[in-house]
N, C-alpha and C positions, 0 to 999 in steps of 0.2 A: 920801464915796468909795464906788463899786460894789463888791458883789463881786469883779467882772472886772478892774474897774482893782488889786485887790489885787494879784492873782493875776500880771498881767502888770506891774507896778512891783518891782522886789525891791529894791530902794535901790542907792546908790553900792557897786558891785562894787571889787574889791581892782584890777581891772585900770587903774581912775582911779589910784589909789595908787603901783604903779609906774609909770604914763606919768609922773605927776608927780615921783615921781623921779628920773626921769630927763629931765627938761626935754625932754619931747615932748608934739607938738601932735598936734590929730586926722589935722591934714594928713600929721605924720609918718610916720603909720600906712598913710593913705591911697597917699602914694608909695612906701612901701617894700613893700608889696601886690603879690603877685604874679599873683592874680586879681580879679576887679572887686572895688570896695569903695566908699563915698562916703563923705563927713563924716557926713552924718547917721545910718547906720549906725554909725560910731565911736561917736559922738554917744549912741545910745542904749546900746549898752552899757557906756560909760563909767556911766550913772545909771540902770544895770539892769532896763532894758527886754528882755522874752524875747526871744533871738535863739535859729535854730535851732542843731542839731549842727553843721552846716556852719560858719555865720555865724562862731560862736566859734571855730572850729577857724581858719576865715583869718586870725579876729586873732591869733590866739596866735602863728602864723607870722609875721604882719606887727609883730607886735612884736618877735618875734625877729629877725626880718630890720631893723630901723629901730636899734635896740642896736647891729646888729654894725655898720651903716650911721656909727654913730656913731663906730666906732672904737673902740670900751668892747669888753670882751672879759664874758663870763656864766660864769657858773661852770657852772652846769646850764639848758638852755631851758624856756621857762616854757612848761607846759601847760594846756589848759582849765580843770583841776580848780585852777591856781593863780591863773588869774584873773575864775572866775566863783565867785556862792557858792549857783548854782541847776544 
């Protein structure tokens, strides 16, 4: 493995750990999204591929938004710093 591929792999993020908590798909994310977003951007940061400021900041929202989507109520919304560990 490169250098580079270190750098830009950081392993399964906390954010796989709650989707799966809560029996959600990538799709979930995807339609509960309120600015563009596709599976395979879920996709990588589910298995901690760098995604920018931006990137992360949509999912955070879209997982919030997919939760309340479900009808489950959050105690607090999950922010960047709780579901990335880069």
């Amino acid at each position: 493995m490169s250098q580079d591929e270190t750098e830009r792999n950081m392993g399964v993020q906390p954010l796989d750990g709650i989707m799966a908590g809560h029996e959600l798909g990538n799709h979930d994310l995807v339609a509960a999204s309120t600015e563009p977003m596709t599976h395979k951007a879920v996709q990588r940061a589910r298995k901690g591929r760098r995604l920018t400021k931006h990137m992360k900041q949509r999912m955070a929202d879209a997982l919030n938004r997919a939760v309340k989507l479900q009808g489950k109520e959050i105690e607090h919304a999950w922010g960047v710093k709780d579901l990335f560990t880069y």
